[in-house]
ZALOMAR-510616 format. One record per residue: y, z, x negated of N, C-alpha, C, O in turn; residue number from 0; residue in one letter. Coordinates in nm, 2 decimals, padded with zeros to 4 digits. Atoms other than C-alpha are relative to their C-alpha. Example, Ala and Ser with C-alpha at 12.3 -4.5 7.8 and 13.67 -1.06 7.14 Angstrom:
2
    n_yy    n_zz    n_xx   ca_yy   ca_zz   ca_xx    c_yy    c_zz    c_xx    o_yy    o_zz    o_xx  fidren  kolke
  -00.12   00.00  -00.09  -00.45   00.78  -01.23   00.12   00.00  -00.09   00.12   00.07  -00.19       0      A
  -00.11   00.00   00.09  -00.11   00.71  -01.37   00.11   00.08   00.08   00.22   00.09   00.03       1      S
END
This chain:
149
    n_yy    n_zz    n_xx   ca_yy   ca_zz   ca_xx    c_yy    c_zz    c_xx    o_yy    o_zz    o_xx  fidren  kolke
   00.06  -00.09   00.11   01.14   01.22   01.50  -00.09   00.10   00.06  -00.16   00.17  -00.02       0      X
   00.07  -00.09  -00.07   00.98   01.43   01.77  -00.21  -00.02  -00.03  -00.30   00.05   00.01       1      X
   00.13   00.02  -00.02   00.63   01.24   01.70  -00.01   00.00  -00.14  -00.13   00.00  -00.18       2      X
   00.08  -00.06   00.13   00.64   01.31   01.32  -00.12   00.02  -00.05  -00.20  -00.06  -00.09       3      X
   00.14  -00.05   00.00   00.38   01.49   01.28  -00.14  -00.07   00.06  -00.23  -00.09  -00.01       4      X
   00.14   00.09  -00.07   00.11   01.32   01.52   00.01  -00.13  -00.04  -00.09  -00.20  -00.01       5      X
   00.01   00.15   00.05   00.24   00.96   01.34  -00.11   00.03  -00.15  -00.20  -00.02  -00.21       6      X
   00.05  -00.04   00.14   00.16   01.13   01.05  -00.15   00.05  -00.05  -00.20   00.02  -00.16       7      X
   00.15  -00.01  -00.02  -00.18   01.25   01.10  -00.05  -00.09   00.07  -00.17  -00.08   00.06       8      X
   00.12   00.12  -00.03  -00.31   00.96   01.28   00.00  -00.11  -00.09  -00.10  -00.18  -00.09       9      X
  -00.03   00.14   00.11  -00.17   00.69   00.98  -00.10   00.09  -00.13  -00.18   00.04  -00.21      10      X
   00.10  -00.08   00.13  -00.33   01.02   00.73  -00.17  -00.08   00.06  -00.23  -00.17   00.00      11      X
   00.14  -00.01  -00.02  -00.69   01.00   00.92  -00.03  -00.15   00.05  -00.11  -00.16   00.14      12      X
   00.05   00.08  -00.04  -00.69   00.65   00.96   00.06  -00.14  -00.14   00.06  -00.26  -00.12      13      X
  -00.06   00.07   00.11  -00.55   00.49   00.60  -00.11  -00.05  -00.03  -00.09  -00.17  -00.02      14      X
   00.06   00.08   00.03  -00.87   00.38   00.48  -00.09  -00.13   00.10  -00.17  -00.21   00.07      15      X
   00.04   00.07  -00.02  -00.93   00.21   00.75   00.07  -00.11   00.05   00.04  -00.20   00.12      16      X
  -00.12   00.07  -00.06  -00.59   00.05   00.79   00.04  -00.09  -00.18   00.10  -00.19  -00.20      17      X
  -00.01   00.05   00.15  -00.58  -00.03   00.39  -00.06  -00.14  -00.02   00.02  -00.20  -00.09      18      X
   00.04   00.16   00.02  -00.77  -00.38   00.37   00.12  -00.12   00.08   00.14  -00.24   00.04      19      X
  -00.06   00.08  -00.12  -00.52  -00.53   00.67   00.15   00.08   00.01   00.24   00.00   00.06      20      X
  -00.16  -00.01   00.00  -00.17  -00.34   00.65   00.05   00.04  -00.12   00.01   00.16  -00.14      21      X
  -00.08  -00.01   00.15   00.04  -00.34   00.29   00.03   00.13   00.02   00.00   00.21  -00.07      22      X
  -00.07  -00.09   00.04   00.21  -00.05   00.40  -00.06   00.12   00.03   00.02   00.22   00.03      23      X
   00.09  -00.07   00.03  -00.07   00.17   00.41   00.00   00.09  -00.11   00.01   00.21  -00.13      24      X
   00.00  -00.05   00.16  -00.10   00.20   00.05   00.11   00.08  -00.02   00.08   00.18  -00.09      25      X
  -00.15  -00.11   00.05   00.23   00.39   00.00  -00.03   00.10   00.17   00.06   00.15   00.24      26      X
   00.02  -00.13  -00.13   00.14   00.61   00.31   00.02   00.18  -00.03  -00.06   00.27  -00.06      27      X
  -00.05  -00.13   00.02   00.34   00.94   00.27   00.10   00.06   00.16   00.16   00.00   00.25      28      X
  -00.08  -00.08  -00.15   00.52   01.21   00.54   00.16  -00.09  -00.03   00.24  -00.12   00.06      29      X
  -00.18   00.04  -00.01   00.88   01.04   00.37  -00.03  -00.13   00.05   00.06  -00.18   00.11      30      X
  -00.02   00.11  -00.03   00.76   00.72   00.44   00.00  -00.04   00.18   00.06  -00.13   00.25      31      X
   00.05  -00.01  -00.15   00.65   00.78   00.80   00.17   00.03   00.06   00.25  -00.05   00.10      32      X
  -00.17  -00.07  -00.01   01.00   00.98   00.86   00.11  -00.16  -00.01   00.21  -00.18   00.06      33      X
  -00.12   00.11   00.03   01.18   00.63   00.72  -00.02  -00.10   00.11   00.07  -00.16   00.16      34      X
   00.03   00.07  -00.13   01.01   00.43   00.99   00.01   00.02   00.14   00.02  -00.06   00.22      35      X
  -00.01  -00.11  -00.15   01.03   00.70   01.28   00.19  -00.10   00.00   00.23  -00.18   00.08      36      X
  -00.15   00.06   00.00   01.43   00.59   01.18   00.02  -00.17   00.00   00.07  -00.23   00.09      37      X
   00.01   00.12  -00.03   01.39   00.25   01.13  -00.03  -00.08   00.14   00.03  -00.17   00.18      38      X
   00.03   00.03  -00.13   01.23   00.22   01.46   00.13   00.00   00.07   00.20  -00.10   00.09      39      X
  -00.12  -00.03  -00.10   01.51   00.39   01.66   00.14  -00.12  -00.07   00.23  -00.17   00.01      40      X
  -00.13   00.09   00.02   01.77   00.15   01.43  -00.07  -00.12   00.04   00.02  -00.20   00.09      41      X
   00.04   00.14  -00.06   01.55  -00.17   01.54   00.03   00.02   00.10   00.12  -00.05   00.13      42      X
   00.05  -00.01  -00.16   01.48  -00.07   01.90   00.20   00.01   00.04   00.22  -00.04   00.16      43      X
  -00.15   00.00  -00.04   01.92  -00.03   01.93   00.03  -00.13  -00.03   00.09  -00.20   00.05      44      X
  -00.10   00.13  -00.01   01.99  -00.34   01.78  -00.09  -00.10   00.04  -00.06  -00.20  -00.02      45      X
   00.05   00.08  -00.04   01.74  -00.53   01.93  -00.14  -00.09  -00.10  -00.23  -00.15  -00.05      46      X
   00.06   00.04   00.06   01.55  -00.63   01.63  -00.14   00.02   00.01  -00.20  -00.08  -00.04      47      X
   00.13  -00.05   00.02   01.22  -00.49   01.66  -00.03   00.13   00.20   00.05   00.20   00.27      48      X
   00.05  -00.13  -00.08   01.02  -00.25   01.96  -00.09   00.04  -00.02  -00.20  -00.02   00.02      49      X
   00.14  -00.08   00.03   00.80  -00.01   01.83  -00.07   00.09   00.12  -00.01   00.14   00.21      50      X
   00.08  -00.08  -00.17   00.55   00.16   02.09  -00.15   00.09  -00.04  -00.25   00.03  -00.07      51      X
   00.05  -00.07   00.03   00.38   00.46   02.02  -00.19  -00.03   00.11  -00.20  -00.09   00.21      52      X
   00.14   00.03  -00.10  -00.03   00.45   02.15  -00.10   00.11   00.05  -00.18   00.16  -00.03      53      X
   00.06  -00.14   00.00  -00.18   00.72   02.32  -00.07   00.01   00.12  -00.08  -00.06   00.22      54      X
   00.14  -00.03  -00.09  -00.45   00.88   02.50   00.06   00.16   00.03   00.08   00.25  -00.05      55      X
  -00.03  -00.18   00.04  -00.35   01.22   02.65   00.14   00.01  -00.04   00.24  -00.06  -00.02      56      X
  -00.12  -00.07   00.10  -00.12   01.40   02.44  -00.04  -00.08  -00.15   00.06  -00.10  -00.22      57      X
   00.01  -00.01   00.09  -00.28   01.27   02.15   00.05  -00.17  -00.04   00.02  -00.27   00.02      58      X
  -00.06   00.15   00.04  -00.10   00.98   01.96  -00.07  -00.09  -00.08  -00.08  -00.06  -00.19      59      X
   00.14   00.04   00.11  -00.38   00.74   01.81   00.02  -00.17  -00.03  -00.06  -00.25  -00.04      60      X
  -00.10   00.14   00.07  -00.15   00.42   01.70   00.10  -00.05   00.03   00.18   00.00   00.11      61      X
  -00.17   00.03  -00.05   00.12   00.21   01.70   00.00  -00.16   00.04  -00.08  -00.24   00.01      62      X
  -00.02   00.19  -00.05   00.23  -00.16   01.84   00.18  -00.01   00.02   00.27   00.07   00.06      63      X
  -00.14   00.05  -00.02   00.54  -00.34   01.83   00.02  -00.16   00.00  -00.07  -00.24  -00.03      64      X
  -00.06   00.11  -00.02   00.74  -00.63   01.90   00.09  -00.05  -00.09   00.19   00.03  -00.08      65      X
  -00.08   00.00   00.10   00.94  -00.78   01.61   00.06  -00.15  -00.03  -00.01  -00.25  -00.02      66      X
  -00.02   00.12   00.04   01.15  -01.05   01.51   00.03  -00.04  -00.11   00.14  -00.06  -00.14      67      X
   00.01   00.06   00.10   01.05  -01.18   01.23  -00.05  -00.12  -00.02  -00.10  -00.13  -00.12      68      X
   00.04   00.10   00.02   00.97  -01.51   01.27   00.09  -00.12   00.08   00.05  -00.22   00.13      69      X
  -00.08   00.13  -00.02   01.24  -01.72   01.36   00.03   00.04   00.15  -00.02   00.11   00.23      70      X
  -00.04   00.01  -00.18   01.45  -01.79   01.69  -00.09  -00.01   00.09  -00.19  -00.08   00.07      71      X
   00.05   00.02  -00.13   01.33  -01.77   02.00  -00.15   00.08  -00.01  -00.22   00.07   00.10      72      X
   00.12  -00.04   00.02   01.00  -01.58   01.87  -00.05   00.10  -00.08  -00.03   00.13  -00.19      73      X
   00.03  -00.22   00.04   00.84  -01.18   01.84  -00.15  -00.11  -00.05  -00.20  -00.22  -00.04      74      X
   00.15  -00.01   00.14   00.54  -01.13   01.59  -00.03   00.14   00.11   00.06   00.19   00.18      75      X
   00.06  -00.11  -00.06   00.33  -00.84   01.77  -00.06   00.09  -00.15  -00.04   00.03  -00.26      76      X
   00.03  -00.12   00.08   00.20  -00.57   01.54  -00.07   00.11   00.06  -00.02   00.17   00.15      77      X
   00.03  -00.10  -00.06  -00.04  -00.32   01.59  -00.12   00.07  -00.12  -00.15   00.02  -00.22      78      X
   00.08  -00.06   00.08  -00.29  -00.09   01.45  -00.03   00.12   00.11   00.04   00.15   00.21      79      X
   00.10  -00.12  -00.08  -00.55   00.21   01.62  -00.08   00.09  -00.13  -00.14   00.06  -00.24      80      X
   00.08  -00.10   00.03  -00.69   00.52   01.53  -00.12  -00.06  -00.03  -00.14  -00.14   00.06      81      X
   00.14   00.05  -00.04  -01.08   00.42   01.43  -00.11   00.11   00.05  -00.23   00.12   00.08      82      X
   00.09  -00.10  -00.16  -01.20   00.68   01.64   00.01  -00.09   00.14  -00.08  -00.09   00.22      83      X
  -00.01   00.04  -00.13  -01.06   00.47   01.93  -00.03  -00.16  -00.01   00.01  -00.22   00.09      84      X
   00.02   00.12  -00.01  -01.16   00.12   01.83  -00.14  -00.05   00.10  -00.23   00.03   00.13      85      X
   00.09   00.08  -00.07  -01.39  -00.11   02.02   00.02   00.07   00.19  -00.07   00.07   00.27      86      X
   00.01  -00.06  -00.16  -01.28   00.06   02.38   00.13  -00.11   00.06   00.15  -00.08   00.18      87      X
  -00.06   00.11  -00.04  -01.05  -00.22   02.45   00.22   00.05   00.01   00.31   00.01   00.07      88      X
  -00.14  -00.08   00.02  -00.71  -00.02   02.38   00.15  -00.12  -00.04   00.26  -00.14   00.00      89      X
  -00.05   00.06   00.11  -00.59  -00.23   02.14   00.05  -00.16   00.08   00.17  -00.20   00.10      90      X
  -00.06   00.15  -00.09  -00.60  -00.59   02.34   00.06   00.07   00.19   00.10  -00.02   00.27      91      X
  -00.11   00.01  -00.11  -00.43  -00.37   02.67   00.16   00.03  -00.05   00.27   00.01   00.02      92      X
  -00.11  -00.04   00.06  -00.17  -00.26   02.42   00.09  -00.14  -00.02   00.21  -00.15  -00.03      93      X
  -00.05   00.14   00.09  -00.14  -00.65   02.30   00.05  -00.08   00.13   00.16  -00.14   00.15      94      X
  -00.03   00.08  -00.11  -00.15  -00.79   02.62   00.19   00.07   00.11   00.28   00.00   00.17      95      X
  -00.08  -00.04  -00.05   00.12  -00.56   02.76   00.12  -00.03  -00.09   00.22  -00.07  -00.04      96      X
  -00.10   00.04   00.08   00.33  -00.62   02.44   00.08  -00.17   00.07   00.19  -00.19   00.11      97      X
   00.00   00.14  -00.03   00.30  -01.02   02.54   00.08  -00.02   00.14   00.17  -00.10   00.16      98      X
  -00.08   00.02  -00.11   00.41  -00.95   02.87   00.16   00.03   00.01   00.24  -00.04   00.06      99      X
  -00.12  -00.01   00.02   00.72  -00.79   02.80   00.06  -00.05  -00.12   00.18  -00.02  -00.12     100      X
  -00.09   00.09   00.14   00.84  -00.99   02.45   00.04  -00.18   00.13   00.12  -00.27   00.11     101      X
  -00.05   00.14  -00.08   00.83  -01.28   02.76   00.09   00.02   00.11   00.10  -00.07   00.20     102      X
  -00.07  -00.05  -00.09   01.05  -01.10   02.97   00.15   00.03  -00.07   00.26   00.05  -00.01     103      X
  -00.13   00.00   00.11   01.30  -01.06   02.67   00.09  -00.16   00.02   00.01  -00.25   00.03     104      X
  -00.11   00.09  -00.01   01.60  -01.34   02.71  -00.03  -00.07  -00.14  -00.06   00.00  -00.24     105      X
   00.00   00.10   00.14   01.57  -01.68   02.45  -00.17   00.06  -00.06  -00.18   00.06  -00.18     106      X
   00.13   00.01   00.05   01.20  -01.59   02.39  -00.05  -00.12   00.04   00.02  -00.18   00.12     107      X
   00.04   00.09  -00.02   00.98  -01.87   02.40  -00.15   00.02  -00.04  -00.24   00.01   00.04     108      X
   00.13   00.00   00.07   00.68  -01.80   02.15  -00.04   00.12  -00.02   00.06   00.19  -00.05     109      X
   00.06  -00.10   00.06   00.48  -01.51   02.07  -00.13  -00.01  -00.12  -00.21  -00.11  -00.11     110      X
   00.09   00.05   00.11   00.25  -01.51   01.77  -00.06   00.15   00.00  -00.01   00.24   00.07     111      X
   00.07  -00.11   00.07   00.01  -01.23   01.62  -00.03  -00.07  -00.13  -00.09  -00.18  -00.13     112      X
   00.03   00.05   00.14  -00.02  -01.29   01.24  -00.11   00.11  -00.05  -00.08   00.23  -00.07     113      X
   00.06  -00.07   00.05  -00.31  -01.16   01.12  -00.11   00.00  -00.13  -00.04  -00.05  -00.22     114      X
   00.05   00.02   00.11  -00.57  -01.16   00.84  -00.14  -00.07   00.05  -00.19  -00.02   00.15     115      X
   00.09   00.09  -00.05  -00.87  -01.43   00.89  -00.16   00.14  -00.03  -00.27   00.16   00.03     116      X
   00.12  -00.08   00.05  -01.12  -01.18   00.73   00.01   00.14   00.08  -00.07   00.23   00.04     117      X
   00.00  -00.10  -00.07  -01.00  -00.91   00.99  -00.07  -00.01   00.07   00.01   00.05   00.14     118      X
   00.09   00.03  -00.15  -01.26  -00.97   01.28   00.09   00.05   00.18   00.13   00.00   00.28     119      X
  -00.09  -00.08  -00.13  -01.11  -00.74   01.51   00.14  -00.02   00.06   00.17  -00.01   00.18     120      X
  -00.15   00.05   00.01  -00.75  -00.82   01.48   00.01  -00.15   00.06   00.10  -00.19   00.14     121      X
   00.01   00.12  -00.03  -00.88  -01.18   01.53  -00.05   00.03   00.18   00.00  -00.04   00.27     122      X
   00.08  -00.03  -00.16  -01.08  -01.06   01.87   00.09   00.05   00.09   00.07   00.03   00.21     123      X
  -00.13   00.01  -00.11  -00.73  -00.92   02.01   00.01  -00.09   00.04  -00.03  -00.10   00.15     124      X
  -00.10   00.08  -00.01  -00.57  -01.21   01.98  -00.09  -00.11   00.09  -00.05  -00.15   00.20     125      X
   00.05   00.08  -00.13  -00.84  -01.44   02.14  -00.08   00.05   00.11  -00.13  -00.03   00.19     126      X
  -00.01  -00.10  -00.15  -00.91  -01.19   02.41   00.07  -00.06   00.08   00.03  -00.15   00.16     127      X
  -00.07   00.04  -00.08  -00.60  -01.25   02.54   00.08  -00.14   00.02   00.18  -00.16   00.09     128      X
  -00.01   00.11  -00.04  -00.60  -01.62   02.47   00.08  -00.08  -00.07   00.10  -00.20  -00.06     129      X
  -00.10   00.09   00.16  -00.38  -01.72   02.18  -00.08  -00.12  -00.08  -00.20  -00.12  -00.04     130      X
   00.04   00.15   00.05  -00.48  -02.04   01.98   00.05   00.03  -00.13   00.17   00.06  -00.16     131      X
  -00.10   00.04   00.18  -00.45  -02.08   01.57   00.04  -00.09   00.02   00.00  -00.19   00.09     132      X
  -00.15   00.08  -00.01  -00.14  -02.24   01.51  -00.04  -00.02  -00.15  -00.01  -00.13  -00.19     133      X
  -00.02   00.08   00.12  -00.24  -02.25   01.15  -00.05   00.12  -00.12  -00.06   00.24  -00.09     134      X
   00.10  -00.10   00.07  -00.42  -02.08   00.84   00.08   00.01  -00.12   00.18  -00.07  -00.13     135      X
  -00.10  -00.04   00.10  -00.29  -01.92   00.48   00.09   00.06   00.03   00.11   00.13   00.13     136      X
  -00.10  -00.09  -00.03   00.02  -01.81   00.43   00.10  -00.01   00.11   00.15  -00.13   00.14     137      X
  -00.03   00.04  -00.12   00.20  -01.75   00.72  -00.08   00.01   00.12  -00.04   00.06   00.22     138      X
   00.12   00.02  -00.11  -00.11  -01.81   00.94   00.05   00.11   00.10   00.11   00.22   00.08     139      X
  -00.05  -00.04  -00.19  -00.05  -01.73   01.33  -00.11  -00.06   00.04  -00.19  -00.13   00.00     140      X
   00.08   00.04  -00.12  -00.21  -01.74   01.61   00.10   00.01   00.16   00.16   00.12   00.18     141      X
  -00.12   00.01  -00.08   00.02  -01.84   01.93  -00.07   00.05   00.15  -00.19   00.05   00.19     142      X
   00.07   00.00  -00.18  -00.02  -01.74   02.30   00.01  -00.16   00.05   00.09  -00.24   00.00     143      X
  -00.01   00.09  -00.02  -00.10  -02.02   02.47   00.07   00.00   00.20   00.05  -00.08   00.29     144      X
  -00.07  -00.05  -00.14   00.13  -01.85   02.79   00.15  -00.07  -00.06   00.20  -00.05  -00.17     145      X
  -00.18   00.06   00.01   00.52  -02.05   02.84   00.04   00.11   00.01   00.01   00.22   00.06     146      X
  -00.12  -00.11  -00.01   00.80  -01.87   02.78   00.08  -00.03   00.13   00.06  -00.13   00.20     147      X
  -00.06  -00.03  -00.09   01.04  -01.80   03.04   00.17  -00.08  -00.05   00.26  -00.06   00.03     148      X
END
C-alpha cells in the first residue's frame, strides 16, 4: 500500500491513454487502485498472479505482471506504461524479463501475451521478443516461441 499514491497518479495521468486497450481503466478510481494494491499482495502469496511495479528513479511509471489465467502449465503477461515513457524500449525489457522468470516458475511450459490486434504497440512487445500468433479474436494470443523448462 506504500506505492498508493504514485500507482494512482501514474494510472490518473495515463487513463486516456490506457482506455482503448485495458477494461479496467474505465472505472479508474483511488478505491479501485487500493483494491488491487491488495489483490496483488493476496495473488503474489498464493501464487496466483505477480504483479511488478515499473520504474525509473523514484518515479513509478507502470505496471507488469505474471498471471494465471490461462490454463495449466501457462502465465498471461500484462503490462502497461506511463505515455511519457513509451517508445524507449521499457516496456519489451519489462516483458522480456517477465518471460524469463514465468520460465523459471515450476510446471510452466507456455507463456502467452494476449493482446488487442488494433494495439500496434502491444503487438511490437510481443514480436520484439519473439512470440508467434497462436490465434486471433476472442481469446487471441501470441505464444513465446522459447521451451519451457
Amino acid at each position: 500500500m506504500t506505492d498508493l499514491d504514485a500507482l494512482e497518479r501514474a494510472i490518473g495521468e495515463s487513463v486516456d491513454h490506457l482506455l482503448p486497450w485495458l477494461p479496467w481503466a474505465a472505472g479508474h478510481s483511488r478505491r479501485q487502485t487500493a483494491d488491487f494494491l491488495a489483490r496483488s499482495h493476496d495473488e503474489w502469496e498464493t501464487g496466483h498472479a505477480f504483479g511488478y511495479a515499473i520504474t525509473s528513479g523514484a518515479a513509478l511509471i507502470g505496471g507488469c505482471g505474471l498471471h494465471r489465467r490461462i490454463g495449466a502449465g501457462g502465465l498471461d503477461i500484462g503490462y502497461w506504461i506511463h505515455p511519457h515513457w513509451t517508445g524507449r524500449g521499457l516496456m519489451t525489457m519489462a516483458a522480456a524479463a517477465l518471460v524469463d522468470q514465468g520460465f523459471r516458475l515450476a510446471g510452466i511450459d507456455r507463456v502467452e501475451i494476449h493482446h488487442d490486434v488494433a494495439n500496434p504497440a502491444g503487438g511490437a512487445v510481443a514480436r520484439r521478443l519473439g512470440f508467434h500468433r497462436d490465434r486471433t479474436g476472442a481469446g487471441a494470443a501470441v505464444r513465446s516461441g522459447r521451451v519451457g523448462h
